[in-house]
C-alpha positions in Angstrom: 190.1 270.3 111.7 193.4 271.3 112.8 195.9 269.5 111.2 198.9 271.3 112.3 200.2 268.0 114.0 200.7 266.3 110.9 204.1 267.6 110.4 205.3 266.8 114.0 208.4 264.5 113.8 206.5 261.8 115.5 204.8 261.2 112.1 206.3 260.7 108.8 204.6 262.0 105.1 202.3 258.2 105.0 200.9 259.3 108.4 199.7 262.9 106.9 198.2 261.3 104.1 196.5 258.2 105.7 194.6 261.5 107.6 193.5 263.1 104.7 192.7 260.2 103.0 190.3 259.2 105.8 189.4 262.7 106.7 188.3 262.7 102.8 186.3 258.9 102.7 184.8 259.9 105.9 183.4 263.2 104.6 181.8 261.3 101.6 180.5 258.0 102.9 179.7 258.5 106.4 176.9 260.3 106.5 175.0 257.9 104.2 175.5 255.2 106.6 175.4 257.3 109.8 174.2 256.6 113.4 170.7 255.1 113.4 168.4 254.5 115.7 169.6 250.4 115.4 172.7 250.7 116.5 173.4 246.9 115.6 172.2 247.5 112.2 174.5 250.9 111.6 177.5 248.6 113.6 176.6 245.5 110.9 177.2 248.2 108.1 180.2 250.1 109.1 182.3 247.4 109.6 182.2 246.1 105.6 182.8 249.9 104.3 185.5 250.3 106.5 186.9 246.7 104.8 185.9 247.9 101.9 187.8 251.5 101.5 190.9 249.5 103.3 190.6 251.6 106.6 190.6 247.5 108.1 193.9 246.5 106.5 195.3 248.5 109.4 193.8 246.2 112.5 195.6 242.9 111.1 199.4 242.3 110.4 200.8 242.3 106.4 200.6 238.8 106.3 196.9 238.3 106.3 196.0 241.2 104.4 197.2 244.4 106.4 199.5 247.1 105.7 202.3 246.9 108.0 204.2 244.0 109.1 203.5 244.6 112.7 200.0 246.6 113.8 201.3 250.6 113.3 199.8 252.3 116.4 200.3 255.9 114.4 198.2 254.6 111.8 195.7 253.4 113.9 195.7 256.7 116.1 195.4 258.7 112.9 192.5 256.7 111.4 190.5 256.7 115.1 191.1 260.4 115.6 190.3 261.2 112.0 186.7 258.5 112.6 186.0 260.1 116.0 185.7 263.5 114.6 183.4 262.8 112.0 181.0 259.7 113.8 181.1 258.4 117.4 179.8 254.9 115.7 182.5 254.9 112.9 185.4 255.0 115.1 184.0 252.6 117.6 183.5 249.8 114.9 186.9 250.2 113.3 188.5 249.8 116.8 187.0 246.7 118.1 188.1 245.1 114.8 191.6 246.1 115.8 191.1 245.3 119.8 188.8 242.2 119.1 191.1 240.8 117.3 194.4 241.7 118.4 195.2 239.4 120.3 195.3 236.9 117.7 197.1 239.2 115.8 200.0 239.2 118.7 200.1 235.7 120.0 197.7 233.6 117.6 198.7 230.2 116.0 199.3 230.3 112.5 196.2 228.3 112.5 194.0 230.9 114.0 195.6 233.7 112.0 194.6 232.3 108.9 191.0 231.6 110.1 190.2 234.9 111.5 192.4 237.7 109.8 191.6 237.9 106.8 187.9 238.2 107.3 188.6 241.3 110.1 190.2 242.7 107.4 187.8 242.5 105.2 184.8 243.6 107.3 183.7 240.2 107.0 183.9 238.8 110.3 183.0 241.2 113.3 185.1 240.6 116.8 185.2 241.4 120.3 187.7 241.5 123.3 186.1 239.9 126.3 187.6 240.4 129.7 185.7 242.2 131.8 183.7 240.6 134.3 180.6 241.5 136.9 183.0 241.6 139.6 186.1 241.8 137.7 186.2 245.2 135.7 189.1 247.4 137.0 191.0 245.0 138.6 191.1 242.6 135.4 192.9 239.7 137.7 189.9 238.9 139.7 188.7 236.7 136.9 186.3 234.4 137.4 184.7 232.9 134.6 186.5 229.2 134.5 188.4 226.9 131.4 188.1 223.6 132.7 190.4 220.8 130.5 188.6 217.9 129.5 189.5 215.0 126.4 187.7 217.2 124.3 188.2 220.7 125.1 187.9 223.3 127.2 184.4 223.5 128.9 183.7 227.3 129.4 181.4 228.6 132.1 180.8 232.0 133.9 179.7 235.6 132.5 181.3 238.4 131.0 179.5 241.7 130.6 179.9 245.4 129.5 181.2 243.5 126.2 181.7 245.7 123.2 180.1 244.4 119.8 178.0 242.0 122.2 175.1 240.1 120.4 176.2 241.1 117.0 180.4 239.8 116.5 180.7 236.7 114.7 183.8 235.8 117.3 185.1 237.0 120.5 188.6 237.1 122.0 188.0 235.6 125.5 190.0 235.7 129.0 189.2 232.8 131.6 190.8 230.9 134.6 192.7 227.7 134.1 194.8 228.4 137.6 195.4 231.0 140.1 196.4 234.3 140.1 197.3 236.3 137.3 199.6 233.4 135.6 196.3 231.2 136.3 194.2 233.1 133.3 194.0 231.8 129.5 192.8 233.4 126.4 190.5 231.2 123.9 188.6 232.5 120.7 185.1 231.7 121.3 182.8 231.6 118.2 179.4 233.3 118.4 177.4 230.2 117.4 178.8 227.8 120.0 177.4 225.6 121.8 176.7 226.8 125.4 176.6 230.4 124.7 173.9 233.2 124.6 173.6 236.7 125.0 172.3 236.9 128.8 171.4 240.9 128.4 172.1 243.6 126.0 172.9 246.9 127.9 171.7 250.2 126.7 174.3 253.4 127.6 173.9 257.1 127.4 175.7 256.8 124.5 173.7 254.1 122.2 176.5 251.4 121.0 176.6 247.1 120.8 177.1 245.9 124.6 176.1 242.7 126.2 176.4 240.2 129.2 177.6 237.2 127.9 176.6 234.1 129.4 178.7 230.2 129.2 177.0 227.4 130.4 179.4 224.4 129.6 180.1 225.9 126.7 183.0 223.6 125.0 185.9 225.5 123.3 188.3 223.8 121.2 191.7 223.4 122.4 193.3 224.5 118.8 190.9 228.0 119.5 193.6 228.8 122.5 195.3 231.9 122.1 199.3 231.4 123.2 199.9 229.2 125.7 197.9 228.2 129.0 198.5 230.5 131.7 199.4 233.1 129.3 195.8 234.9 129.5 196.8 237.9 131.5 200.1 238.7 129.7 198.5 238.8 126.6 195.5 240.8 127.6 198.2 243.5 129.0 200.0 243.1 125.8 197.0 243.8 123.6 196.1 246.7 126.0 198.8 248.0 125.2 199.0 248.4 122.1 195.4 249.7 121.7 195.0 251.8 124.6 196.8 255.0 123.4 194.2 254.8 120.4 191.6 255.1 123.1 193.8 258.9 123.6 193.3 259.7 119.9 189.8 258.8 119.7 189.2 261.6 122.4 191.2 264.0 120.7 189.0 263.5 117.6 185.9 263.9 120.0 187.9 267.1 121.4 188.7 268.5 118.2 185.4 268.3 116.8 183.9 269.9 119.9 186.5 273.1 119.3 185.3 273.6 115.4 181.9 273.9 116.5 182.5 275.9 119.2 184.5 278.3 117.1 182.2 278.1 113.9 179.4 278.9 116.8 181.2 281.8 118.5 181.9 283.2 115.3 178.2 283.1 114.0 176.6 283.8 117.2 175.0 287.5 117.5 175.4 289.1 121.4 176.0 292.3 122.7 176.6 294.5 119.6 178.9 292.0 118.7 179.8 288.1 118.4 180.5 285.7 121.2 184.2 285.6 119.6 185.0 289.2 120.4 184.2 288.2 124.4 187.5 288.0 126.5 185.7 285.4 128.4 185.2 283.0 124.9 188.1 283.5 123.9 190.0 282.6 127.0 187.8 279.5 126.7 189.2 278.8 123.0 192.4 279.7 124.1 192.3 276.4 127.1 190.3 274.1 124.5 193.5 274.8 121.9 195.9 274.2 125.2 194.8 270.9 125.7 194.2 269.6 122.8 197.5 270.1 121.8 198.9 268.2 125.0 197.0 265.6 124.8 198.4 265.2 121.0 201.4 265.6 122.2 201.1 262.8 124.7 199.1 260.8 121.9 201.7 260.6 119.3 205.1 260.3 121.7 203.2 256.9 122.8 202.6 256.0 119.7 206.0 256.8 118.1 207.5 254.7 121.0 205.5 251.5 120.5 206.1 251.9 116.8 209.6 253.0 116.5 211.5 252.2 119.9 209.6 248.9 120.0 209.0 249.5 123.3 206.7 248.4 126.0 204.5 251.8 126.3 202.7 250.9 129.6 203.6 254.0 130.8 203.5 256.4 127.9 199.9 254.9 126.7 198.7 255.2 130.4 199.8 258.8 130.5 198.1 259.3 126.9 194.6 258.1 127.9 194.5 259.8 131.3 195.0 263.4 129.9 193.3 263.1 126.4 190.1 261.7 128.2 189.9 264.0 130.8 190.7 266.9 128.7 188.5 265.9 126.0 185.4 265.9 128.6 186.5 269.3 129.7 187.1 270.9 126.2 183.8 269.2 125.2 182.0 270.6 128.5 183.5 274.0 127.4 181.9 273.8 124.2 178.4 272.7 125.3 178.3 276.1 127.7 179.2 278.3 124.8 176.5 276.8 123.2 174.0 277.6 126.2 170.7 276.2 125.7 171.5 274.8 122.5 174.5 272.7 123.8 171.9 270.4 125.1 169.6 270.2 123.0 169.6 266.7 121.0 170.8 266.7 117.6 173.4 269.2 118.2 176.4 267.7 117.6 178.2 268.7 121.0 175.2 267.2 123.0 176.3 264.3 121.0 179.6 264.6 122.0 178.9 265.1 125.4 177.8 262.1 125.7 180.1 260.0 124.0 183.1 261.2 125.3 182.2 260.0 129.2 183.0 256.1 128.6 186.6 257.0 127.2 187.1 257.6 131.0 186.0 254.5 132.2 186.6 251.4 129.7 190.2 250.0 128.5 191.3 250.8 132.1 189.7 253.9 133.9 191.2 257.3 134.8 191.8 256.0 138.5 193.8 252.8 137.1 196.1 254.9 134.7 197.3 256.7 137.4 198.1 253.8 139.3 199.8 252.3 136.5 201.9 255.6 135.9 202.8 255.8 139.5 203.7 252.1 139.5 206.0 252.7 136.5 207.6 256.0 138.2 208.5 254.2 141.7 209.7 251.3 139.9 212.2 253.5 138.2 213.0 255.0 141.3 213.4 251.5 142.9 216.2 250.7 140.5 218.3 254.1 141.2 218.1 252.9 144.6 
């Protein structure tokens, strides 16, 4: 893999070695775990060797076991690119740890902190981010699932579906109504044992990972299991977006990268015309846009993450920007490389079939390609607003 980037001044000298220290773990224990056929069962083991080898110290604040002070969005960029690039699977289980539990790691009570952090850390508690809804996917505010206050609790009911690490996390983040409108939504840590809740379907995807629909009937939640205040639901699941959605941008750009190597290696290897396929003009003006993009979406990558981390910045913008062009440009480098391929790109078991298929949901969940760009444009005319 490329690695090039590493000495870009968005990263400093812990950044270049946190890749190579993954790029070298990865390399040696991943492909004895691997992707199985039970996806719950490879998800179950993954998350305890990332605890294990420390990779999970970077999902939960210094305090309760992590590395930084404050969640490090390089760091977590780095170690999802580095993941993605090696195992679809691996990089999906270290991020829900960091997105599942994030936004206890932002707003949490001390309380809840010390309950749940620790054991993310470890690997020894799986979570989950729950938001999205049957009719409330893109446009997150239409919630309708319902916290109703009562003298012992909260009384959950409604459903919440295309829920990562559904049916096998031991706790999920959750986002209900209390009110109306967006300042009318609350966030609650639901435990997977309680009372009230069941996994109403598991979903199978193109791209074989833990999903569910997750079904409350008068399911009681705690009131000391509230995450922030009441009414503070929305804010916080923008917050926590925040942070994790530019890792959604290096994720594809470990996807993309991956794709280009084997494309290369192939082009390289591959016998045509008295020749190899790397001595066409036409593959090597394909290489040539693969290495283009990849690049830009890096680019866009790390200035978001340098800004959250360093400028301590809102990056609503920036991260909105990152995920747009290094999903989009990830399907297209990894289409690229399944042509070069031919036949063989889509053939299963070759790993840019794999890819292929991985790469679409990057497009669609943490916000889709159509919602970043009205988030960007959003951003840009409220600039323009205030020069007015």
């Amino acid at each position: 893999m490329d690695r090039s980037y590493l000495d870009w001044p968005f990263l400093g000298a812990e950044h270049k070695a946190l890749a190579l220290a993954v790029d070298d773990w990865a390399r040696a224990a991943l492909p004895s775990i691997g992707d199985h056929d039970d996806v719950d069962a490879s998800c179950r083991a993954l998350v305890p060797a990332l605890g294990e080898a420390g990779w999970l110290r970077y999902c939960v604040p210094q305090a309760y076991g992590g590395v930084h002070e404050v969640l490090d969005v390089r760091s977590l960029s780095i170690i999802r690119e580095t993941l993605a690039y090696h195992s679809a699977l691996a990089d999906f289980a270290f991020a829900m740890q960091g997105l599942g539990s994030g936004a206890i790691s932002s707003f949490g009570s001390e309380a809840l902190k010390q309950d749940y952090l620790p054991a993310v850390c470890a690997g020894e508690k799986i979570a989950a981010f729950a938001l999205s809804e049957p009719e409330a996917g893109s446009d997150a505010a239409a919630l309708s699932a319902s916290l109703a206050a009562t003298s012992d609790g909260y009384v959950l009911n409604g459903e919440k579906t295309w829920i990562s690490n559904g049916g096998i996390a031991d706790f999920y983040c959750l986002f209900a109504r209390t009110g109306v409108g967006s300042r009318g939504v609350t966030a609650v840590v639901v435990d997977a044992g309680a009372h009230g809740f069941s996994i109403a379907e598991r979903i199978e995807v193109i791209a074989p990972h833990p999903l569910a629909r997750l079904r409350f009937d008068d399911c009681v939640v705690p009131f000391d299991k509230r995450i922030g205040e009441e009414g503070e639901g929305f804010r916080i699941a923008l917050a926590t977006l925040d942070i994790f959605r530019t890792t959604v941008g290096a994720a594809a750009l470990g996807f993309a990268r991956r794709a280009f190597d084997e494309a290369g290696r192939h082009a390289l290897n591959r016998r045509m015309f008295g020749g190899t396929l790397a001595d066409l003009p036409l593959a090597q003006e394909r290489l040539a846009e693969m290495a283009l993009d990849i690049d830009a979406a890096a680019l866009l990558v790390y200035r978001s993450a340098w800004t959250k981390d360093v400028k301590r910045q809102r990056v609503t913008r920036e991260a909105a920007m990152a995920k747009l062009f290094a999903t989009d440009q990830a399907q297209v480098v990894i289409d690229k490389a399944v042509q070069m391929f031919g036949g063989m790109g889509i053939a299963k078991g070759v790993k840019v079939e794999e890819l292929y298929r991985e790469v679409r949901a990057l497009r669609i969940y943490e916000g889709a390609s159509e919602v970043q760009k009205l988030i960007i444009a959003g951003q840009q005319l409220n600039v323009l607003r205030e020069e007015l």
